[in-house]
C-alpha positions in Angstrom: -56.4 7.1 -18.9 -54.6 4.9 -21.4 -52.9 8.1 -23.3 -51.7 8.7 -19.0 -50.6 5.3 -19.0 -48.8 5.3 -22.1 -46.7 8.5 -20.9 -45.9 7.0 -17.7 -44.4 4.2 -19.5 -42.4 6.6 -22.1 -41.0 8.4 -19.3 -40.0 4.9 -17.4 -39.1 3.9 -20.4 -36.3 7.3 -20.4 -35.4 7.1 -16.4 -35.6 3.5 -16.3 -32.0 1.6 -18.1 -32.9 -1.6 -20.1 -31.5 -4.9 -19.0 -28.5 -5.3 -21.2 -27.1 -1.7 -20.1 -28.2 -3.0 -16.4 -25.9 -6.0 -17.1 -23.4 -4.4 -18.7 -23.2 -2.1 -16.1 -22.9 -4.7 -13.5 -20.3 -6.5 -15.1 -18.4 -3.3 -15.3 -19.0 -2.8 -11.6 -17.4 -6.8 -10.8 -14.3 -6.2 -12.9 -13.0 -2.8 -11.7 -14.1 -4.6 -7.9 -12.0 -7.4 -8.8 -9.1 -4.5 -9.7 -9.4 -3.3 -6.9 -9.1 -6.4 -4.4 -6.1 -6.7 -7.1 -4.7 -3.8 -6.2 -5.4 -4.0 -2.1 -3.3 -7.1 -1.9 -0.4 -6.2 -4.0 -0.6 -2.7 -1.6 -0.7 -4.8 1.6 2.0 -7.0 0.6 4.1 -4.2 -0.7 3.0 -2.7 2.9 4.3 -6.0 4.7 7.7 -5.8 2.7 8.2 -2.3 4.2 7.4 -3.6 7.5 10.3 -6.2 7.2 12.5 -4.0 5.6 12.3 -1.2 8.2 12.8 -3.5 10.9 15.9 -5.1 9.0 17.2 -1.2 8.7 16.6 -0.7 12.3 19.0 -3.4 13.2 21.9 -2.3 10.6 21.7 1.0 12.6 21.7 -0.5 16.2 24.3 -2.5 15.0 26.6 0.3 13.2 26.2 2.7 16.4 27.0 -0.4 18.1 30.5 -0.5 16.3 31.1 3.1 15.9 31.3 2.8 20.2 33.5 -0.4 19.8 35.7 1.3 17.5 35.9 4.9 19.5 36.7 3.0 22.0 40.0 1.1 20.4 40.7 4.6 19.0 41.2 5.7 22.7 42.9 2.9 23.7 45.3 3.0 20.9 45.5 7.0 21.4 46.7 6.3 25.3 49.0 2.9 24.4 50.8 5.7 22.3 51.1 8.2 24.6 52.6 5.6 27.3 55.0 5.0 24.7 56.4 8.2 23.9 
């Protein structure tokens, strides 16, 4: 029984990691979670950024079709105050 009991505990003692490679291990495990809550924020602020941006873009484009029509339109204008003229 006790030569049993000893090979159990050999073989736990194999499977089983000891306590500073347990707390090595969970340290490891804290600082890449702390990476990656890092690395979340800086990608939802970057993703907020790109938000703001595109909206900003969105109005320079309204805004530029806005004066391409304003400026078609004074091309016309000009176009027929000319041809009056001659």
């Amino acid at each position: 029984m006790r030569e049993q009991l000893a090979e159990k505990q050999q073989v736990l003692k194999t499977i089983r990691p000891t306590t500073a490679k347990m707390r090595k291990d969970q340290h490891e495990i804290k600082l890449l979670e702390n990476k990656l809550e890092t690395a979340l924020t800086k990608y939802n602020d970057l993703q907020a950024q790109n938000k703001v941006l595109r909206g900003e873009i969105d109005v320079w484009r309204k805004q530029l079709r806005n004066q391409t029509r304003v400026n078609k339109g004074y091309v016309r204008e000009i176009h027929n105050t000319v041809e009056k003229i001659k």
